[in-house]
C-alpha positions in Angstrom: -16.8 -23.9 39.2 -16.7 -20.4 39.1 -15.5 -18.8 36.2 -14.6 -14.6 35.5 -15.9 -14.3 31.6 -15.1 -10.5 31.9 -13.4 -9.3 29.2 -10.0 -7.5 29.0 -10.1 -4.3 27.1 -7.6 -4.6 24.7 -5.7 -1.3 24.4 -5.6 0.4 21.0 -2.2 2.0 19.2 -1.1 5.1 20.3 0.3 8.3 19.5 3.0 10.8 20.8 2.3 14.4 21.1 5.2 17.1 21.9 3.9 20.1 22.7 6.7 22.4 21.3 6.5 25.5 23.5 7.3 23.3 26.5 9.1 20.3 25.7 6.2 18.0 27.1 5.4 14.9 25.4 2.2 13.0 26.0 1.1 9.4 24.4 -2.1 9.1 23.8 -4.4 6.1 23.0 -6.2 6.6 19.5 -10.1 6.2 20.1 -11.9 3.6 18.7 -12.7 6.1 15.7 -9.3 6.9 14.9 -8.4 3.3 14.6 -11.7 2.5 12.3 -10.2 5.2 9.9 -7.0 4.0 10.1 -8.1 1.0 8.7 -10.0 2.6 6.0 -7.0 4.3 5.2 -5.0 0.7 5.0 -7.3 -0.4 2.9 -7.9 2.5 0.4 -4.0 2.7 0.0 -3.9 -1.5 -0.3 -6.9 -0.8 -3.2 -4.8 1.6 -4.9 -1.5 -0.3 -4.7 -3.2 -3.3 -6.3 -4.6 -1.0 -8.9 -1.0 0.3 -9.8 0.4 -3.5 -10.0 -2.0 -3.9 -12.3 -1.8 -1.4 -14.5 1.7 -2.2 -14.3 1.4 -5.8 -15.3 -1.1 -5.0 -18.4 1.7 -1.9 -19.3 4.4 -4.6 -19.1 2.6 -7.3 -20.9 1.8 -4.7 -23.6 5.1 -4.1 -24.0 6.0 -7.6 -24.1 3.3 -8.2 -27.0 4.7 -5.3 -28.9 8.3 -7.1 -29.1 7.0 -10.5 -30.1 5.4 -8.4 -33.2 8.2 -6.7 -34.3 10.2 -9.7 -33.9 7.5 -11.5 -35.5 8.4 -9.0 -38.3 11.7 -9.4 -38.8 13.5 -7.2 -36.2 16.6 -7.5 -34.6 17.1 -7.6 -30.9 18.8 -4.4 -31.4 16.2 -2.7 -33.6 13.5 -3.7 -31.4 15.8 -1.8 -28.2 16.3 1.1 -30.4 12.2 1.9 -31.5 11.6 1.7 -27.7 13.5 4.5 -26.5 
């Protein structure tokens, strides 16, 4: 049995360029270096998003710690409100 173990060339993403003096748009396949540092990019802006949850979370849990204390202390609901603006 004879079997074709060529590979297909899987096309990468492309891009549209409009050349504005005369109207002509073009798509072009991204090389295979363009789509390498697009995935660096993803992954530098998933690093930083995960970075800003959790700064968010400890902030948040901060916060959260703060209000058991002054309740802890005696303080209304209210009070409590009132100190954090």
């Amino acid at each position: 049995m004879n079997q074709n173990l060529t590979k297909e060339k899987q096309m990468n993403p492309t891009r549209i360029e409009i050349d504005c003096s005369t109207g002509i748009e073009s798509i072009i396949e991204l090389t295979d270096a363009e789509v390498a540092e697009l995935a660096v990019q993803a992954a530098e802006a998933e690093a930083r998003k995960a970075e800003e949850d959790a700064l968010a979370a400890a902030a948040a849990a901060a916060k959260e710690a703060a209000h058991a204390k002054l309740a802890a202390l005696g303080l209304t609901a209210d009070e409590i409100a009132a100190l954090s603006k």
